[in-house]
N, C-alpha and C positions, 0 to 999 in steps of 0.2 A: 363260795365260788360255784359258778355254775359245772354242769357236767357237759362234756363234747356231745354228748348223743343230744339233751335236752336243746342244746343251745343250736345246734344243725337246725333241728325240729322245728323252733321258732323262726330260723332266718326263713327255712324252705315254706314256712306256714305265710310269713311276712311277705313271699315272693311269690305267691301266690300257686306255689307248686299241689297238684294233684296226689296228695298223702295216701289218698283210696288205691291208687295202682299198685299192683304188684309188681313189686321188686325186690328181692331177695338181698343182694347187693345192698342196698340201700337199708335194709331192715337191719341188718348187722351194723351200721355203720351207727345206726341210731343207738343201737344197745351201748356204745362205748360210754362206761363212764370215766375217764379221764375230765380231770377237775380243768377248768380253763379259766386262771388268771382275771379277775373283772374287769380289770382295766382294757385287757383284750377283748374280752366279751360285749363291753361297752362300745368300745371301737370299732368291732365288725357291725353293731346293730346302727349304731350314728350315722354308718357310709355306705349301708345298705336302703338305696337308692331305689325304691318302686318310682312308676309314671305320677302315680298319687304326690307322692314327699316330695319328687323333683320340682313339681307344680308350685309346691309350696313351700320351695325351700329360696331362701330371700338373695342368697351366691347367685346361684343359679338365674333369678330373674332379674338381679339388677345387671349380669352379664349379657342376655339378651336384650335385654332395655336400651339397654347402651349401644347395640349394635345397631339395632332399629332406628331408634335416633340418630345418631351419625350418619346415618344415611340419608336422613330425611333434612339432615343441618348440608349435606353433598349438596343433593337435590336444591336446596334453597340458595342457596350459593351460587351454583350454576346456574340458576333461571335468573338472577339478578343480573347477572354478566351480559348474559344472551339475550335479556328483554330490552337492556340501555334504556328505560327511561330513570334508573335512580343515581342519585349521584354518590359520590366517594361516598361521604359524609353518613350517607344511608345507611349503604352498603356495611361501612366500617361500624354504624351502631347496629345494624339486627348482626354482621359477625362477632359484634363484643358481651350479647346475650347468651347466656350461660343455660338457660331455658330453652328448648328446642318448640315447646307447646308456645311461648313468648314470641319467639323468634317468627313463627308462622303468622303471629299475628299482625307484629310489625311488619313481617313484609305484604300482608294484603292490605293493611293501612294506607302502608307508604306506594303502592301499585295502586289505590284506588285516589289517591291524590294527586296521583303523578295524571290520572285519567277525566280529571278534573276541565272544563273547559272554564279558556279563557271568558277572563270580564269582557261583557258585552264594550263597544265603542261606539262615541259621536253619539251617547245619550247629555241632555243637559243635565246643568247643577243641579235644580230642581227636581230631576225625575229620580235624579241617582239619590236625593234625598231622602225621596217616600221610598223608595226602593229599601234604603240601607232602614230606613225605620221600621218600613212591615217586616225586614228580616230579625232586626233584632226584639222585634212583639211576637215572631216567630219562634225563634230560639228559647226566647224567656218563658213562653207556653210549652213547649215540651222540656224545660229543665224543671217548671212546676210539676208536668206529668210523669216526667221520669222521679223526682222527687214522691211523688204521690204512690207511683209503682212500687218504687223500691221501699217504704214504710210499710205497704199492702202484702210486701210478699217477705219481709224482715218477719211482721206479725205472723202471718201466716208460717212463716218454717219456724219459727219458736211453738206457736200451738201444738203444727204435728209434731215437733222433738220432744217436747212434753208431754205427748199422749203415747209417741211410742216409747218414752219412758218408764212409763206407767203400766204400758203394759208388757215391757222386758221386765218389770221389779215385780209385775206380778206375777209373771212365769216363773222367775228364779223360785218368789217364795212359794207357791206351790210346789216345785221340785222340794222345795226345803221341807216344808211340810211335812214330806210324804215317810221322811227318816222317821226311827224309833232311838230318842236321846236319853242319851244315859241316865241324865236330870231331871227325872222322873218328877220330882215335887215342883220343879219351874214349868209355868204354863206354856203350852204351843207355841205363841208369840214372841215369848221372850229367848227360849229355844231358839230361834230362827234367825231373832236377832241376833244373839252370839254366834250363832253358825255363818250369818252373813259377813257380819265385820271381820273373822277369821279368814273367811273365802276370799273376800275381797280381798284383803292385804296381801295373800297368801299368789292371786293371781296377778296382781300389780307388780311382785318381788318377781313373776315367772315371766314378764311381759307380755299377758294373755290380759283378754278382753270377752265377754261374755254378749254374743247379738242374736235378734228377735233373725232367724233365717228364712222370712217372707211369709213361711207356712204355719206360726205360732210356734216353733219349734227353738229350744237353744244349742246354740252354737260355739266355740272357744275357734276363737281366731288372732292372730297377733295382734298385740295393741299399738306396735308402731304401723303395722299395715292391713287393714278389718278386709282386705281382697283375698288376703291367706290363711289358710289353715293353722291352727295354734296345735304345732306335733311335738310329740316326745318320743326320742330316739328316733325318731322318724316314722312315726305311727298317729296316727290323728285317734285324739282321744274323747270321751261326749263330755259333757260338764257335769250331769249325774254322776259317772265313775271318780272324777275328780274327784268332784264335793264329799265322794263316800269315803276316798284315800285320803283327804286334808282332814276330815272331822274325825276317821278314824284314827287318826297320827294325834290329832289330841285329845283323844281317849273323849268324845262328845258321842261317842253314838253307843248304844246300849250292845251290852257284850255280855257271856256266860260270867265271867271273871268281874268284879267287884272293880269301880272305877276310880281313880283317885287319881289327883291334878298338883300333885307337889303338899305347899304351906296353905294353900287356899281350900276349905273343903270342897269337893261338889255339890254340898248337898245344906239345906239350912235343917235340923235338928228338931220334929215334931214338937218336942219341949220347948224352944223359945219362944221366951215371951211375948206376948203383942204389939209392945214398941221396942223396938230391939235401936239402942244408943247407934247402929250406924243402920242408913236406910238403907232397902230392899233394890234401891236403884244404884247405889254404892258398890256394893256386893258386886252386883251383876258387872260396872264395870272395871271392880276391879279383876273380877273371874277373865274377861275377855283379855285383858293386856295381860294377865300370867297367861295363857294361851297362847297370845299371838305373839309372845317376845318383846313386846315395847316394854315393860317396864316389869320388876322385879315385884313379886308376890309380899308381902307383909305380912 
């Protein structure tokens, strides 16, 4: 259990209060060690609310969201009434749209159709022929170019997704790199590989997502929403610290203290031999899944 003095300390430090001033008052209050319950501890730091956490706290913006919207579903509402040219029918499908981004669109659809002039009159059969013909050798050329477009720019956003995949996987594993693993006799590579599948799984179960933040930099942001901060107890936290608190929880990163991971050794044994009856690829995963919890050590 935390102490009252420490646990002040962190809220005032989290709230961005000025620790350097002198306050006497305040300096006493710090020194209390009185033990404070975790569950309380927990819950003063959870619903302690900076501008930062508020930003990024998911309550918080889908309450705004909603308000902003409904205003904008008022507004479309009222302009439908007030413009008369749509009819019921309209009207009752963009208010049966549950989508407010939807709804705008249908109502400039259905406002740019209503603005539509009428078919020309007192053309003959004949003219309304070639007419209707070049329209639809019209049509049928831009659903080819729009067809050609949309192949042109499918390819295209798959390329860049895959380059900037390639080069988020090669940030992480550089960060990964940069550790000193306990596994001393496993090479760099394969180091990293176990540290990877650990992280990942470990950030998937936290519903955190790891992105490239424009500048080559990494970032931990919600994986249901990559516009928000990925915070604990309301603290935004870097993906390095993570990675050091998950790899150190399973004993993967090199420490004073001798490492050991349960029934699985860490380590394969200078003395065995050169074909050793189960492979070196084996091994590795079965070390990963006693780690990460999927499945039981043998």
């Amino acid at each position: 259990m935390p102490q009252l003095g420490k646990l002040i300390t962190e809220m005032l430090l989290h709230s961005g209060y000025d620790m350097d001033s002198e306050n006497e008052s305040l300096g006493a209050i710090l020194q209390l060690d009185t033990d404070v319950p975790d569950d309380v501890a927990t819950s003063l730091k959870s619903n302690l609310l900076t501008l930062e956490s508020a930003k990024n706290n998911p309550d918080i913006k889908k309450h705004f969201t909603a308000q902003a919207l409904n205003t904008i579903d008022t507004g479309i509402y009222e302009y439908a009434d007030e413009y008369g040219k749509l009819n019921d029918d309209q009207i009752s499908e963009i208010k049966g749209e549950k989508s407010s981004y939807k709804k705008m669109r249908m109502m400039l659809d259905a406002l740019r159709n209503a603005q539509q002039p009428a078919a020309a009159t007192g053309v003959d059969e004949e003219t309304k022929s070639k007419l209707s013909s070049r329209k639809e050798e019209i049509e049928k050329l831009q659903r080819e170019i729009s067809e050609v477009k949309a192949q042109h720019e499918q390819s295209l956003s798959q390329v860049k997704s895959e380059a900037q995949n390639n080069i988020l996987n090669y940030a992480i594993d550089m960060e990964l790199s940069s550790k000193e693993y306990a596994q001393s006799e496993l090479d760099k590579s394969t180091n990293i590989l176990i540290a990877r599948q650990i992280i990942d799984k470990q950030l998937n179960e936290m519903g955190a997502k790891v992105v490239n933040d424009g500048n080559n930099s990494l970032r931990l942001v919600r994986a249901d929403d990559s516009d928000m901060e990925f915070m604990r107890e309301n603290k935004k936290i870097t993906f390095g610290s993570l990675a050091d608190s998950i790899l150190a929880e399973k004993k993967l990163l090199k420490t004073s203290a001798p490492v050991t991971s349960g029934k699985i050794p860490n380590t394969i044994p200078k003395s065995a031999p050169a074909q050793l009856s189960e492979s070196v690829t084996d091994l590795y995963d079965r070390q990963i899944a006693a780690m990460s919890g999927t499945a039981p050590a043998e």
